[in-house]
GUVO-97150 format. One record per residue: residue in three letters; x, y, z negated of N, C-alpha, C in turn. Coordinates in steps of 0.2 Angstrom, whole numbers, padded with zeros to 4 digits, always signed. Layout:
N
ALAXYZXYZXYZ;...
//
This chain:
323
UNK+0043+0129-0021+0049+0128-0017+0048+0130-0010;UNK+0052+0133-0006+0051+0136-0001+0055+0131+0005;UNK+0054+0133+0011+0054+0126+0017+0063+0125+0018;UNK+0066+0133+0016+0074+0130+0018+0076+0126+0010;UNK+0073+0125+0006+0075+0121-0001+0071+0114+0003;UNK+0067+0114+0005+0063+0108+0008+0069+0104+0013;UNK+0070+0108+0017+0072+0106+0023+0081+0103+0020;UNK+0084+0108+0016+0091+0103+0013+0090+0096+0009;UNK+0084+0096+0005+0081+0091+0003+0079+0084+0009;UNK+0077+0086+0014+0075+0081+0021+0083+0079+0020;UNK+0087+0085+0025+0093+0084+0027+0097+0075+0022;UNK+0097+0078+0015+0102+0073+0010+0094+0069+0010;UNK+0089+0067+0009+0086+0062+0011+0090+0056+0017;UNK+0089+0062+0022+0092+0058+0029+0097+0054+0026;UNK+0101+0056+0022+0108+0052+0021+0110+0048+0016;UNK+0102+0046+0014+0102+0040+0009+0101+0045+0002;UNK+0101+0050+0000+0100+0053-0007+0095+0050-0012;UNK+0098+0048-0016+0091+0045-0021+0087+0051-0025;UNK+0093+0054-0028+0089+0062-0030+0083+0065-0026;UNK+0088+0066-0019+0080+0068-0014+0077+0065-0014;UNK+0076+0058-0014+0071+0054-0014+0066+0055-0017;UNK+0067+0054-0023+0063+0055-0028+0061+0062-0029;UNK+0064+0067-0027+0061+0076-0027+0054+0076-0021;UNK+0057+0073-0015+0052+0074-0010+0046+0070-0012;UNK+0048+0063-0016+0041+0060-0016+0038+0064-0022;UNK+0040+0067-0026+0036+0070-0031+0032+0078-0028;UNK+0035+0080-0023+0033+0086-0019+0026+0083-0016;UNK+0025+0080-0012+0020+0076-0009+0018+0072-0013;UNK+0016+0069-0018+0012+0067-0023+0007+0073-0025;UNK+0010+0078-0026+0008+0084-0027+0006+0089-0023;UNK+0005+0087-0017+0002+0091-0013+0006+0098-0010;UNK+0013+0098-0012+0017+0102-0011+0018+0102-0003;UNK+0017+0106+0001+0020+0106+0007+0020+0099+0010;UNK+0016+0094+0009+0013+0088+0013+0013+0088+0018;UNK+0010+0092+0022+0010+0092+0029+0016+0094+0031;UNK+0019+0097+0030+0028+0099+0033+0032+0094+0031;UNK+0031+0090+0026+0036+0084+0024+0036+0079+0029;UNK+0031+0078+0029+0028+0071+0032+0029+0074+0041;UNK+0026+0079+0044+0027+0081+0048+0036+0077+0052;UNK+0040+0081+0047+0047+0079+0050+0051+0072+0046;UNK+0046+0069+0042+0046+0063+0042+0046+0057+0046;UNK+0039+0055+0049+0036+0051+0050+0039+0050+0057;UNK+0040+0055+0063+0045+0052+0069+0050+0047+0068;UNK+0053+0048+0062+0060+0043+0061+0056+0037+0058;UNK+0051+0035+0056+0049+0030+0054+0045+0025+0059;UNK+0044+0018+0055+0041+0014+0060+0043+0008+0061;UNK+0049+0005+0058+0053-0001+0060+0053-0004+0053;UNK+0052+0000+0048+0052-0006+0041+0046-0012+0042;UNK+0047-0016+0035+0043-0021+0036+0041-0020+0029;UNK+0033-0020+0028+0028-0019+0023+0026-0024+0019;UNK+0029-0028+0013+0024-0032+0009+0018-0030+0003;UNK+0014-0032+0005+0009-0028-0001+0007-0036-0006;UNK+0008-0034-0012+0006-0038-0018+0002-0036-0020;UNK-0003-0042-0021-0009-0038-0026-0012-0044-0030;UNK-0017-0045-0031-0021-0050-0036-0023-0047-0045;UNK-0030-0050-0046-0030-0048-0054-0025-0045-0059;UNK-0027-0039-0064-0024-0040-0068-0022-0047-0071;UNK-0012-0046-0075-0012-0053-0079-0008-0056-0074;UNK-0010-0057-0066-0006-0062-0063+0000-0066-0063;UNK+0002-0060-0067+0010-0062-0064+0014-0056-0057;UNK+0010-0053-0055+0013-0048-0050+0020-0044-0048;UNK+0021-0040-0056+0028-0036-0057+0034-0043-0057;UNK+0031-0048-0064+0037-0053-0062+0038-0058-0056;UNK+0035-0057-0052+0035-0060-0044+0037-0055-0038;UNK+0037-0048-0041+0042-0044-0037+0046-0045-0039;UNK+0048-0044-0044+0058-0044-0046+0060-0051-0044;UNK+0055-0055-0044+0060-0063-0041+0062-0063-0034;UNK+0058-0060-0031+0057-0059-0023+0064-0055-0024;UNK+0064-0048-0027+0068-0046-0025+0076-0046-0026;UNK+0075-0050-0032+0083-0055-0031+0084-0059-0025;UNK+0081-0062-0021+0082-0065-0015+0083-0061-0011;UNK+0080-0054-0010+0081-0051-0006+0088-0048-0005;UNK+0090-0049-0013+0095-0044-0012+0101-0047-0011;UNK+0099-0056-0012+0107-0057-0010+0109-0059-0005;UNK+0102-0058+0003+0102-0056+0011+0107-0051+0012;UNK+0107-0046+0005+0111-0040+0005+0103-0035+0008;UNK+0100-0035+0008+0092-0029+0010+0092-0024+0005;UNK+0091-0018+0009+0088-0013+0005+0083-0013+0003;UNK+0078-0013-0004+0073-0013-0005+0070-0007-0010;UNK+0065-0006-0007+0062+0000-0009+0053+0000-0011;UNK+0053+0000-0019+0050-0004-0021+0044-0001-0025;UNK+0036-0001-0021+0034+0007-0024+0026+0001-0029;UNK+0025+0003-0035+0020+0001-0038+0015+0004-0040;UNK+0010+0006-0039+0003+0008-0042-0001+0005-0049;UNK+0001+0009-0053-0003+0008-0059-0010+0013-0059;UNK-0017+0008-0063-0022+0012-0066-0020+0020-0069;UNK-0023+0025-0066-0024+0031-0071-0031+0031-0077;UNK-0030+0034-0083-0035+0035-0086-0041+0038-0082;UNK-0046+0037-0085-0051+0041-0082-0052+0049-0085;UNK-0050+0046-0092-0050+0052-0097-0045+0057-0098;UNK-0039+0056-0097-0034+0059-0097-0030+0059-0093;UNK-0031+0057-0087-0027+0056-0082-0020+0051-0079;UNK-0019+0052-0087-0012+0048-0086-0011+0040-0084;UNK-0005+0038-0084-0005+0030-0081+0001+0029-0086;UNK+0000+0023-0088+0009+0020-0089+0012+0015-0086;UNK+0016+0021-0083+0021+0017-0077+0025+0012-0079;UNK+0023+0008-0078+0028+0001-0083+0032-0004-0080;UNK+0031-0004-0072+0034-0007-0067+0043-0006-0068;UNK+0044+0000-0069+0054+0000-0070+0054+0000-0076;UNK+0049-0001-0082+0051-0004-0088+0052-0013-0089;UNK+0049-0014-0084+0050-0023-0081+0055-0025-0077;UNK+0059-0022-0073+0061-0020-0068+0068-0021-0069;UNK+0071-0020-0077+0077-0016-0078+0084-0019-0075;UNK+0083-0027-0073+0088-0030-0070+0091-0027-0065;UNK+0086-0022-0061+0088-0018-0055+0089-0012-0055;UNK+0089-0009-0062+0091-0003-0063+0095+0001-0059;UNK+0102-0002-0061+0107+0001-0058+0112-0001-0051;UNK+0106-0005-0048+0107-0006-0041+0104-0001-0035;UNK+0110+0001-0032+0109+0008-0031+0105+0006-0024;UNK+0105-0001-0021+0100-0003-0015+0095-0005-0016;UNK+0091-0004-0021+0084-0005-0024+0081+0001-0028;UNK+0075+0004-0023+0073+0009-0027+0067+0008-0031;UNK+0065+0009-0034+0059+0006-0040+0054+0013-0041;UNK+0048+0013-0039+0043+0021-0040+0038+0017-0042;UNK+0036+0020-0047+0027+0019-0050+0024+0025-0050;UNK+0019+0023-0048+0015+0030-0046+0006+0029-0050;UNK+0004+0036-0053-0003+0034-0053-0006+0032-0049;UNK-0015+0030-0050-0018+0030-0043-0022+0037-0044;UNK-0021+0040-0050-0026+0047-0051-0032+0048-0048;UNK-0036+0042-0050-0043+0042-0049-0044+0039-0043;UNK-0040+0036-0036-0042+0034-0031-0043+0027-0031;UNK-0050+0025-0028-0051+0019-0029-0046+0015-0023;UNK-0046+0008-0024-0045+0004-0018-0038-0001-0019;UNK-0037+0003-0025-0028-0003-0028-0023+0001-0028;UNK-0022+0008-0025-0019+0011-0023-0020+0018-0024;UNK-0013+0021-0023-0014+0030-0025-0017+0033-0019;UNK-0017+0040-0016-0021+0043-0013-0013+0044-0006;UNK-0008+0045-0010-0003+0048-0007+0002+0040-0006;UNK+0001+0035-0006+0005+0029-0006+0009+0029+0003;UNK+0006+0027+0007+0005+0029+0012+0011+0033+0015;UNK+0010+0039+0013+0016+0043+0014+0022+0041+0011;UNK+0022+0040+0004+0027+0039+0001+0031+0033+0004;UNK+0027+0027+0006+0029+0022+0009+0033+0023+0016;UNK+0031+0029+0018+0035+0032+0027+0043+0036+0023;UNK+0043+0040+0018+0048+0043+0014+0052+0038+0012;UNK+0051+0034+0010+0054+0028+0005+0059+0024+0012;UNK+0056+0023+0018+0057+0022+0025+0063+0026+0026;UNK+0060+0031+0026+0065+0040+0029+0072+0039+0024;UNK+0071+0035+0019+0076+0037+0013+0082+0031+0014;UNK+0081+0027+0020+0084+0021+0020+0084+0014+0018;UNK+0077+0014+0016+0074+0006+0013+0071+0003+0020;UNK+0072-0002+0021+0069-0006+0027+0064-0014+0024;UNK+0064-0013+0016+0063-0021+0016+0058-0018+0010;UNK+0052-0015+0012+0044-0011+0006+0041-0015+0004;UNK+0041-0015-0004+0037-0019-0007+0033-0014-0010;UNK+0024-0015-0010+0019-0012-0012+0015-0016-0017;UNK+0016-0015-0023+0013-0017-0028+0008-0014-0029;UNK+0002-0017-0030-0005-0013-0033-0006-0015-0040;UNK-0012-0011-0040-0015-0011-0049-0019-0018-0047;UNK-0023-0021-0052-0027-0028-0052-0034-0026-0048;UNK-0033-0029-0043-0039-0028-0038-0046-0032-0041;UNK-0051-0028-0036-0058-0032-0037-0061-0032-0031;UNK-0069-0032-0031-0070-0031-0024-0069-0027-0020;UNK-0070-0018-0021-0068-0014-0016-0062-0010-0019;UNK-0056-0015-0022-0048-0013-0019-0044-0016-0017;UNK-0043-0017-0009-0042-0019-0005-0038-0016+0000;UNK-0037-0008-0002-0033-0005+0003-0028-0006+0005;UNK-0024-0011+0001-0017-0014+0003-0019-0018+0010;UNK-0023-0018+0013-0022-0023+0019-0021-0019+0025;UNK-0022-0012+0024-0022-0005+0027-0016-0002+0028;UNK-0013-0006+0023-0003-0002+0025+0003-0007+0026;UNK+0002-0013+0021+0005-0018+0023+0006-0025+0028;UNK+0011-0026+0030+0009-0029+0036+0009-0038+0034;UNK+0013-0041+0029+0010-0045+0027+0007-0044+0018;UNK+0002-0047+0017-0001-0046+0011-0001-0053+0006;UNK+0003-0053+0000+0002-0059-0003-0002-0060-0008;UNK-0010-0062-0010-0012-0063-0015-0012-0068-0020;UNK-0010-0065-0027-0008-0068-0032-0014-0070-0040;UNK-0015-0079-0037-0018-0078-0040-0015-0084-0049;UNK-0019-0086-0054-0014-0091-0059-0020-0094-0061;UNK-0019-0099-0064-0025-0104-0068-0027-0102-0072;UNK-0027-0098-0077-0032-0096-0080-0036-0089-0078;UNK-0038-0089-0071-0041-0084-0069-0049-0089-0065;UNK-0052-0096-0070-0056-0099-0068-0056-0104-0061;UNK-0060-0105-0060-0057-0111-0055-0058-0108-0047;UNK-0051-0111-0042-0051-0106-0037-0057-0104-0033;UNK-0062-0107-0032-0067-0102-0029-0072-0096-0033;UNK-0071-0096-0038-0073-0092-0041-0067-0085-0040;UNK-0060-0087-0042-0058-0083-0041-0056-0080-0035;UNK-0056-0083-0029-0057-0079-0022-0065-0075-0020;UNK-0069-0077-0024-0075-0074-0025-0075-0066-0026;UNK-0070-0064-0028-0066-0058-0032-0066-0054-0024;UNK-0068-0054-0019-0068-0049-0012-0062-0049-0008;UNK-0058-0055-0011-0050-0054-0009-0048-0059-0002;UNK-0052-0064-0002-0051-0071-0001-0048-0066+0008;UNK-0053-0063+0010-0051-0060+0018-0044-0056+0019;UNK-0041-0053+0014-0037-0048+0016-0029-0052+0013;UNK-0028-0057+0011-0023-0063+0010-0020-0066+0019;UNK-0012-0066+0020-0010-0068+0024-0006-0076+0019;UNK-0003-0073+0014-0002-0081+0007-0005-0080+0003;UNK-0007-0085+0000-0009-0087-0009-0003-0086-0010;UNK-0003-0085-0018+0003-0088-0025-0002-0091-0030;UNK-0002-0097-0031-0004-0100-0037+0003-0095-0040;UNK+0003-0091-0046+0009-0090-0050+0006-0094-0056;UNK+0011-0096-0062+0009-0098-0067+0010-0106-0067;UNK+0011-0107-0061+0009-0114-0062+0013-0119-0066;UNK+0015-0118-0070+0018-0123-0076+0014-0122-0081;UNK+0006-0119-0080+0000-0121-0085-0004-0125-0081;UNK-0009-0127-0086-0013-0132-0081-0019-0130-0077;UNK-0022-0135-0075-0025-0133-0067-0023-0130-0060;UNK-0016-0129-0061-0012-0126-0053-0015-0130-0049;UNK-0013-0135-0049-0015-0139-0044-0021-0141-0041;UNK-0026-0141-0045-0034-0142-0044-0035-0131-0041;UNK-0033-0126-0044-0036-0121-0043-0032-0122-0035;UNK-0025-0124-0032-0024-0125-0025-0026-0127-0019;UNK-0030-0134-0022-0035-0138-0017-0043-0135-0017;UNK-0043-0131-0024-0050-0126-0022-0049-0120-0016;UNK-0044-0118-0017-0040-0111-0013-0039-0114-0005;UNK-0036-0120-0006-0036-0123+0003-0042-0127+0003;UNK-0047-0130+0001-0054-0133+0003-0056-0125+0005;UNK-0058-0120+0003-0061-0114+0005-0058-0112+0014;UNK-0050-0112+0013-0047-0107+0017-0047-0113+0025;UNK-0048-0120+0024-0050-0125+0029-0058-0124+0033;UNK-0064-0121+0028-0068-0118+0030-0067-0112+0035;UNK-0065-0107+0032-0065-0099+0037-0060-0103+0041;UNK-0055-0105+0040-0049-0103+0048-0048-0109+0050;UNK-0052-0112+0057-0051-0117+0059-0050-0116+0067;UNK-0051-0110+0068-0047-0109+0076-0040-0103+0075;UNK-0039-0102+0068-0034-0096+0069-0024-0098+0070;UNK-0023-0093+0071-0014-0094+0074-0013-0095+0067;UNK-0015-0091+0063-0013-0092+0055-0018-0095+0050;UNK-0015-0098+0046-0018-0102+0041-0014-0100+0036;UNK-0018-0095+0032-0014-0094+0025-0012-0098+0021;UNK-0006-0100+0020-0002-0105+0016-0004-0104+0006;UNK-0004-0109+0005-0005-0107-0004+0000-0112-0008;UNK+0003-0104-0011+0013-0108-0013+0012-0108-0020;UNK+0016-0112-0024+0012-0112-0031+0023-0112-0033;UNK+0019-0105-0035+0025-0105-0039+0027-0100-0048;UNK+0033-0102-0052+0031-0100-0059+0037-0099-0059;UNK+0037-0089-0062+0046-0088-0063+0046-0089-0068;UNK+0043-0090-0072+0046-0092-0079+0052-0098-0078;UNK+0051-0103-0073+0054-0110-0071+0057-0110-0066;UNK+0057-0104-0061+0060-0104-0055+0059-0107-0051;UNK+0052-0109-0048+0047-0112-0046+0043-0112-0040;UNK+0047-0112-0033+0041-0111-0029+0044-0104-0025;UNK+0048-0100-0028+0050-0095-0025+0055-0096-0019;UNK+0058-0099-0018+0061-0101-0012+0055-0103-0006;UNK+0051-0106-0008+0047-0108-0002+0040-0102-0002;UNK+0040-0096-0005+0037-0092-0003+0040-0085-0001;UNK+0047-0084-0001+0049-0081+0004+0049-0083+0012;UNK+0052-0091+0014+0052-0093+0017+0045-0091+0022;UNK+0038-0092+0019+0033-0092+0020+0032-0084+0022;UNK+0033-0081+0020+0033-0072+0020+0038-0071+0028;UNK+0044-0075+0027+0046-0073+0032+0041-0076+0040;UNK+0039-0081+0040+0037-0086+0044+0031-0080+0046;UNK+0029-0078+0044+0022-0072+0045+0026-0068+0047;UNK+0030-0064+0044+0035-0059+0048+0036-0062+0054;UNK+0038-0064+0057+0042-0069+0062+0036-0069+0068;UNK+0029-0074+0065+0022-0073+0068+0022-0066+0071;UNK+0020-0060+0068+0018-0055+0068+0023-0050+0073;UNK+0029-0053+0073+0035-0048+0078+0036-0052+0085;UNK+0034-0057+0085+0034-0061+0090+0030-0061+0096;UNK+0024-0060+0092+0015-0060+0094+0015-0051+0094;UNK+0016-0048+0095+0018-0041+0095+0010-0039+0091;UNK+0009-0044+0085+0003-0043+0080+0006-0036+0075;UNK+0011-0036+0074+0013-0031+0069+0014-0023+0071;UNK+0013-0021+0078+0011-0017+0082+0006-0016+0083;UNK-0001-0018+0084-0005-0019+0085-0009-0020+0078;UNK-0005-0019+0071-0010-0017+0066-0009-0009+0065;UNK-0002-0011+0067-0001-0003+0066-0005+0003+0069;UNK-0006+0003+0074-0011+0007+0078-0017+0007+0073;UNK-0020-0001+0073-0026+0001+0070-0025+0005+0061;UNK-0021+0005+0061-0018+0008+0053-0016+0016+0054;UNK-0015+0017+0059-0015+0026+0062-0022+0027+0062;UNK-0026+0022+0065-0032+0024+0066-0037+0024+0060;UNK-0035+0021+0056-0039+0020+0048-0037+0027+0045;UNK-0029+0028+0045-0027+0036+0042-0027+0041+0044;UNK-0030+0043+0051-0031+0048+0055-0039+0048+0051;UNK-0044+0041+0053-0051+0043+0052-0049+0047+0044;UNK-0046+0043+0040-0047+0045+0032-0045+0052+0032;UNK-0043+0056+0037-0041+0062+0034-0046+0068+0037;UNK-0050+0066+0045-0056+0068+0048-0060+0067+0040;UNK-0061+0062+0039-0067+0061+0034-0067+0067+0028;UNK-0060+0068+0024-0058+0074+0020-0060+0081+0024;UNK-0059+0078+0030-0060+0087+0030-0068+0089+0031;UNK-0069+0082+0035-0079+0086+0035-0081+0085+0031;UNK-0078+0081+0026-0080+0083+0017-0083+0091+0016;UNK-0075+0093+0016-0071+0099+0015-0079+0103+0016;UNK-0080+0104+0025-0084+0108+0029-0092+0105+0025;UNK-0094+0100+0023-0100+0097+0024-0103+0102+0014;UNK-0095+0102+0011-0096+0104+0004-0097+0112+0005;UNK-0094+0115+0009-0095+0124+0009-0100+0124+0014;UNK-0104+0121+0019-0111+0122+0020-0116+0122+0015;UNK-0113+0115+0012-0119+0112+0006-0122+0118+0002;UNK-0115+0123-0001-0119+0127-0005-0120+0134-0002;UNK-0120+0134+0003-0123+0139+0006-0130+0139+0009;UNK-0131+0132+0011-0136+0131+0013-0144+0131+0007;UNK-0140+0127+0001-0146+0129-0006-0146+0135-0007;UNK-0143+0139-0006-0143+0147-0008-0149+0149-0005;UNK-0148+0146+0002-0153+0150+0007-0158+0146+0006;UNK-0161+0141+0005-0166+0136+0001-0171+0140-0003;UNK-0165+0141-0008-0169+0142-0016-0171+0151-0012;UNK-0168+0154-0008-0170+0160-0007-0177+0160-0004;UNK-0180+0157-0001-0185+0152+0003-0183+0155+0009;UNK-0179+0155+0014-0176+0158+0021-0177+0150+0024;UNK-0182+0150+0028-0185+0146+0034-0178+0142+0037;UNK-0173+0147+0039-0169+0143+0046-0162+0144+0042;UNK-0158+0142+0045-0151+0142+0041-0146+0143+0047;UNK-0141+0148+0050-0137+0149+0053-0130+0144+0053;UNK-0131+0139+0051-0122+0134+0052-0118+0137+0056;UNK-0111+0137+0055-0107+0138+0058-0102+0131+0060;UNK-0103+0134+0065-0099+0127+0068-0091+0127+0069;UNK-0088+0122+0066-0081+0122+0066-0078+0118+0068;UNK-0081+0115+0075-0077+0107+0075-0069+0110+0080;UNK-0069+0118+0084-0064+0117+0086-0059+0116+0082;UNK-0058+0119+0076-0053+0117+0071-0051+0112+0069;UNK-0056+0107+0069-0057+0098+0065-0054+0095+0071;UNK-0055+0097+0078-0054+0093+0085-0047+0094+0084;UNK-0045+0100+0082-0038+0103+0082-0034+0098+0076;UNK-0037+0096+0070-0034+0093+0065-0033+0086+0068;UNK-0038+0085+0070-0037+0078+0073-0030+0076+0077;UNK-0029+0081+0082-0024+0079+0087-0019+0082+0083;UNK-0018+0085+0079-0010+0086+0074-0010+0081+0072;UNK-0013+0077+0067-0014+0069+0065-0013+0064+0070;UNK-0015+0063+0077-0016+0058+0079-0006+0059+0080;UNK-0005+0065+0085+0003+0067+0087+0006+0064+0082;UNK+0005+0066+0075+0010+0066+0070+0010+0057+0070;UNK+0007+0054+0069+0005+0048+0065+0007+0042+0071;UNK+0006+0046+0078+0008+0039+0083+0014+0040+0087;UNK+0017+0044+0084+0025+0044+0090+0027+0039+0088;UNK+0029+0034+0085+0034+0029+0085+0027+0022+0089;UNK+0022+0023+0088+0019+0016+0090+0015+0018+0095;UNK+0019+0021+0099+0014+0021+0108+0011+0015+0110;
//
């Protein structure tokens, strides 16, 4: 697709287009002209507000987005609602199962619903999330929910793009300190007990607050543990409240500005780090040639003007809205 197709594609995003929507996020998925998308994207972004959902496979996840998402919608909020499913290792493929869960919201046209692979990237999340979460922004959603695949210890990266994070954990996932054991315990602003109309909710909640009364005993925030069961309709009223109550913190406290930066600065490093990849992979096999040829010295070429130059396109791009 060439840039003036691109660029009427931007345009009917700009004005709310669902079609677009979905065209530019499959463009960049795919590495289609990414840097030009994102380029004339990301200026206009920066005022949404990011929930990330994660916890174990099983939790109860997708059915605690769609409840949430009924309350959002009857604030009247646009919500924009992107999920991460596992890819095979073998085949690549993933099943996107999130809008087959989903399908209450089908045909509300103020609810957009994306499942994405993670196509081999570790951390909970796809490689391209990120982005798509700035488009989904650009497309007219203000109110981003990020669901991940079932996390463990090194997937975490939801803490990296969202600005409040809820993890969900339920009673039969063992008793709660084992299951905060799981690497997660740090990157939670709320608990969900979900489930809780089986037993042990309450024993696995006073595990989860006897822990979270050790770590946080000078903090502004003490992560809350809300125990709730959509099966029953259960709890969900007082964990949006609580969602909000941390929004509120974080806009007040000029915290949610100041993750942001550091989250430019985690996205910037990620994409340095790709490219001295890049460079560190085409010395690598130049250099064994010259090894295995037995040549004493090796001539590197040195590229960091380029890299220095990639940087400041990244930092540009990535920090005009959060001076």
């Amino acid at each position: 697709m060439d840039k003036d197709s691109i660029d009427e594609l931007l345009k009917q995003l700009s004005q709310h287009n669902r079609r677009a929507l979905a065209k530019i996020i499959s463009l960049v998925e795919n590495g289609h002209e990414r840097e030009y998308i994102m380029h004339n994207i990301i200026p206009h972004t920066g005022e949404s507000y990011i929930l990330g959902i994660t916890g174990p496979p099983g939790a109860g996840k997708s059915s605690l987005v769609e409840a949430l998402t009924h309350l959002y919608r009857k604030d009247n909020e646009s919500i924009g609602i992107l999920a991460v499913d596992p890819s095979s290792p073998y085949t690549g493929g993933a099943i996107l199962g999130d809008r087959i869960r989903m399908q209450s919201h089908a045909d509300d046209k103020n609810v957009f619903i994306r499942s994405m692979g993670t196509r081999g990237h570790l951390g909970g999340i796809a490689a391209s999330t990120g982005d798509v979460i700035k488009i989904l922004e650009f497309g007219g959603f203000r109110r981003l929910i990020l669901e991940t695949v079932g996390v463990g210890q090194s997937e975490i990266d939801v803490m990296n793009l969202a600005n409040t994070v809820v993890v969900i954990l339920n009673p039969n996932s063992g008793d709660g300190i084992q299951a905060i054991k799981a690497g997660i315990m740090e990157i939670a602003d709320i608990f969900v007990i979900n489930k809780s109309d089986l037993r042990n909710a309450e024993q696995m909640k006073n595990d989860v607050e006897m822990m979270l009364n050790l770590q946080y005993k000078d903090s502004s925030w003490k992560p809350p543990v809300v125990l709730t069961s959509v099966l029953e309709n259960r709890g969900l009223s007082d964990l949006h409240q609580r969602i909000e109550e941390h929004k509120n913190l974080l806009m007040e406290s000029g915290l949610k500005y100041s993750r942001n930066k550091l989250l430019i600065k985690q996205k910037v490093w990620s994409i340095i780090e790709k490219r001295i990849h890049t460079i560190f992979s085409s010395v690598w096999t130049e250099l064994t040639e010259y090894i295995e040829k037995g040549e004493k010295s090796y001539p590197i070429k040195e590229d960091y003007d380029e890299l220095a130059e990639k940087i400041w396109i990244e930092i540009k791009r990535n920090y005009t809205r959060d001076k």
